[in-house]
N, C-alpha and C positions, 0 to 999 in steps of 0.2 A: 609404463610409467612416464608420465609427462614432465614436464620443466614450466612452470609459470612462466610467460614471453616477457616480462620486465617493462612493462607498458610505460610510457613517459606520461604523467597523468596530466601534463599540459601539452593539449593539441594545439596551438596555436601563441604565440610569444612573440609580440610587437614593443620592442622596447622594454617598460616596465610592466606593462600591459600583459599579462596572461588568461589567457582563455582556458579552461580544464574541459579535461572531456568529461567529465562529472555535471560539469554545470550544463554543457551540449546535452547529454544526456537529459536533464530536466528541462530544456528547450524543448525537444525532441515530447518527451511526455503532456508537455502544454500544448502540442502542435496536435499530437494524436487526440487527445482528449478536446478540442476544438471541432478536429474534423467528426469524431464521432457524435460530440453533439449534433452536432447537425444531418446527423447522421438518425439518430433516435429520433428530432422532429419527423420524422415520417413513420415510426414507428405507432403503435393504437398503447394507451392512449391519447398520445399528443398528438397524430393528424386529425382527429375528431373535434377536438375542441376548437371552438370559436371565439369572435369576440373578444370581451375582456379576457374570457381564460384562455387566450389561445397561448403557443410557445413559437419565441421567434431566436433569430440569430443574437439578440440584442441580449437574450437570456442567458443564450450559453456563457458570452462573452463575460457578464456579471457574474453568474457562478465559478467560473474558471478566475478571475480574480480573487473572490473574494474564496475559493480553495485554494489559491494558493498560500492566500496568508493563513489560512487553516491549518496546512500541511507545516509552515515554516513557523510558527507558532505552537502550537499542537506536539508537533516531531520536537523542535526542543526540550519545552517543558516536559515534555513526557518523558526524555532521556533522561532529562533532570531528577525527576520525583521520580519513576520506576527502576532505575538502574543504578543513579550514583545519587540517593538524596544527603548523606552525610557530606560528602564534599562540597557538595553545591549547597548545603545550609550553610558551612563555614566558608565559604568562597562567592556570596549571591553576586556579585558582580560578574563571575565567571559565566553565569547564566547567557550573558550576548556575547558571547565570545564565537556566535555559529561559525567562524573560519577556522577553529581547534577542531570539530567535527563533533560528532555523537545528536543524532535523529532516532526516534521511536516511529517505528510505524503507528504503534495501538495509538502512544498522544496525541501522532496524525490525525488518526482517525478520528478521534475526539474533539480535534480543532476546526476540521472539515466539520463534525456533525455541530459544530456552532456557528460555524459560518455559515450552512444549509438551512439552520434555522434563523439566523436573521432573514437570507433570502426570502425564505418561505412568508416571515411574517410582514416584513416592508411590503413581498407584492399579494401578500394577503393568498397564498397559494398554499395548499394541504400540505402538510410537511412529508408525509409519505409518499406523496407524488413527486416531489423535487428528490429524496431521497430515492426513489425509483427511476429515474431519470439519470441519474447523475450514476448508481452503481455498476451497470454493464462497461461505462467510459474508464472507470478506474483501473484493472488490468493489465491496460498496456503501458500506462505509467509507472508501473509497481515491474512491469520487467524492462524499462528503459534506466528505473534505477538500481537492476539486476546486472543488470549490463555496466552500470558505473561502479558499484562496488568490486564489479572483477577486473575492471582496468586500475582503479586503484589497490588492487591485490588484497583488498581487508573482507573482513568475514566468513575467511577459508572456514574449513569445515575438518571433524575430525578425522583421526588417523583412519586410513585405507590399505586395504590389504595391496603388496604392490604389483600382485597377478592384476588388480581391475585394470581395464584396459585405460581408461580415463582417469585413473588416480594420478594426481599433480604433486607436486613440491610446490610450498611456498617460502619461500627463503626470508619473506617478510614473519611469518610465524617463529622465525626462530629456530627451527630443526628444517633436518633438510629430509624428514620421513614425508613419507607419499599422502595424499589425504583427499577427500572428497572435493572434491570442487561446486560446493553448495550454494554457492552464488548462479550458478546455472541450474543446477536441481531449483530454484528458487524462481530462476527464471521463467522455468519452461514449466511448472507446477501454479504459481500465485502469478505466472503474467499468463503466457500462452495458452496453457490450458485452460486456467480461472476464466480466461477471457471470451472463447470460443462458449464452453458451456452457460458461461451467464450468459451474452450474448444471443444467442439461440432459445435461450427459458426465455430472454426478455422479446422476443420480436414477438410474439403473441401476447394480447392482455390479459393480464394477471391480477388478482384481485390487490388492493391495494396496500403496500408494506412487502408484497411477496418477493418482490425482484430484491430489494434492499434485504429483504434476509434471507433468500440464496446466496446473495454475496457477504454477511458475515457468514454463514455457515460453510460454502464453500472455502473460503479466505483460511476462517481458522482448523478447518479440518486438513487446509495443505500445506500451511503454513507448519501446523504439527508436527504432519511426519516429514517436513521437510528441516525441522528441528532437530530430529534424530540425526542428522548427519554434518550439523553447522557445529561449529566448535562453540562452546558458551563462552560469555565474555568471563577472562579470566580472574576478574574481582566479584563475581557472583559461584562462578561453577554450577554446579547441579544442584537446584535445590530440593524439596520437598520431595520424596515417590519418585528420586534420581530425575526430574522434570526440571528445563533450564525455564529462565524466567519468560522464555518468546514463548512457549508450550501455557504455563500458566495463565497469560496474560490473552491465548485462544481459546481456552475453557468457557470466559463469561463471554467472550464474543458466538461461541457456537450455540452456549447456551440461552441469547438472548434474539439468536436469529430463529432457532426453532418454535420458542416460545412464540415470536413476533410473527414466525407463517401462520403456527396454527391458530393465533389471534385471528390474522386476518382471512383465514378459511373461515373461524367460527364466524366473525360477525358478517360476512358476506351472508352463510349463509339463513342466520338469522333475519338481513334485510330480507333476502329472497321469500324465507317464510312470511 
């Protein structure tokens, strides 16, 4: 049985000036998600294209901006509405307050696929192509900010038998019983892994929308069972079929990535005929 190391969630303190290693951490995911753009430009189909439709540096740079106001927009409101929307109707001011904390992945997600659609329609590019593009990069951001939630000690995970060899104390929860340390299940599941396998389905071309729903379907099938071991937030608990609301909330994502491959299986092969 482990002891949480009591991480100081500020690496760096110049005066009044603090730096979190939370916020490094999403450096750090801007950085990777950069270099992998340009990384995927040589990938098929974007080393093929030419001309007007070709993909440059200049691109990446755009869509990594304009994700991140997706992710920091998106991840808010979506904490807001999916998680606490009775406080936050009676508190709407509370809503900018993103230095109290609380981010949604799914909102994320949602914010990002609004930002990918302006992208897509300003430079007049197929939106499943930009969406294909952009999902093998996501990954390694989603485990850089695996890596912050476990320096800030939040989103432990439930009670652990205290034979596991890696079961932790978090003394931030409250009890000092042993418990999964889900933020690295998290890590090494929706970043590490997630990341390798899309990665790999994407370097070959894929019919269009395919890469982009390997990645919901992947996301929310790991995301899942890596639900089974994260403690639910304790003003929801379990809801519906014992299911916390992170589990819920991957239902319609897996179910809209399966739909959307075999969308684009069917009408490939329809052009083909």
């Amino acid at each position: 049985m482990l002891m949480y190391p009591q991480i100081d969630p500020v690496a760096v303190q110049v005066g009044p000036l603090a730096i979190h290693w939370y916020g490094l951490t999403y450096l750090a995911a801007f950085a990777l998600f950069m270099w992998l753009g340009q990384c995927r430009l040589k990938h098929p189909p974007f080393a093929q294209l030419q001309g007007a439709q070709a993909w440059s540096r200049k691109d990446v740079e755009d869509i990594l901006f304009l994700g991140v106001l997706g992710v920091i927009v998106g991840g808010r409101l979506g904490y807001c509405l999916f998680y606490k929307p009775d406080y936050y109707l009676a508190h709407p001011l509370e809503i900018f307050a993103v230095w109290t904390g609380g981010m949604s992945f799914h909102g994320g997600l949602l914010g990002v696929t609004a930002a990918l659609s302006w992208f897509a329609w300003t430079r007049q590019r197929p939106w499943l192509q930009v969406a294909d593009f952009v999902a093998p990069c996501v990954p390694t951001g989603l485990a850089a900010g695996r890596v912050g939630n476990f320096i800030n000690g939040e989103l432990w995970g439930r009670f652990a038998s205290p034979e596991l060899p890696w079961a932790m104390v978090f003394p931030h929860s409250g009890s000092m019983q042993p418990r999964h340390p889900s933020q690295i299940y998290q890590f090494l599941l929706e970043g590490v892994l997630l990341f390798i396998l899309l990665w790999l389905y994407a370097r070959r071309e894929r019919h269009p929308g395919q890469v982009a729903a390997a990645f919901l379907v992947g996301y929310g099938c790991l995301r899942f069972v890596a639900e089974y071991f994260r403690e639910p937030d304790d003003y929801l608990g379990l809801l519906s079929l014992g299911m916390s609301m992170g589990q819920w909330l991957c239902v319609p994502m897996v179910v809209a990535g399966v739909a959307l491959w075999l969308w684009a299986q069917l009408r490939a092969g329809r052009a083909g005929g």
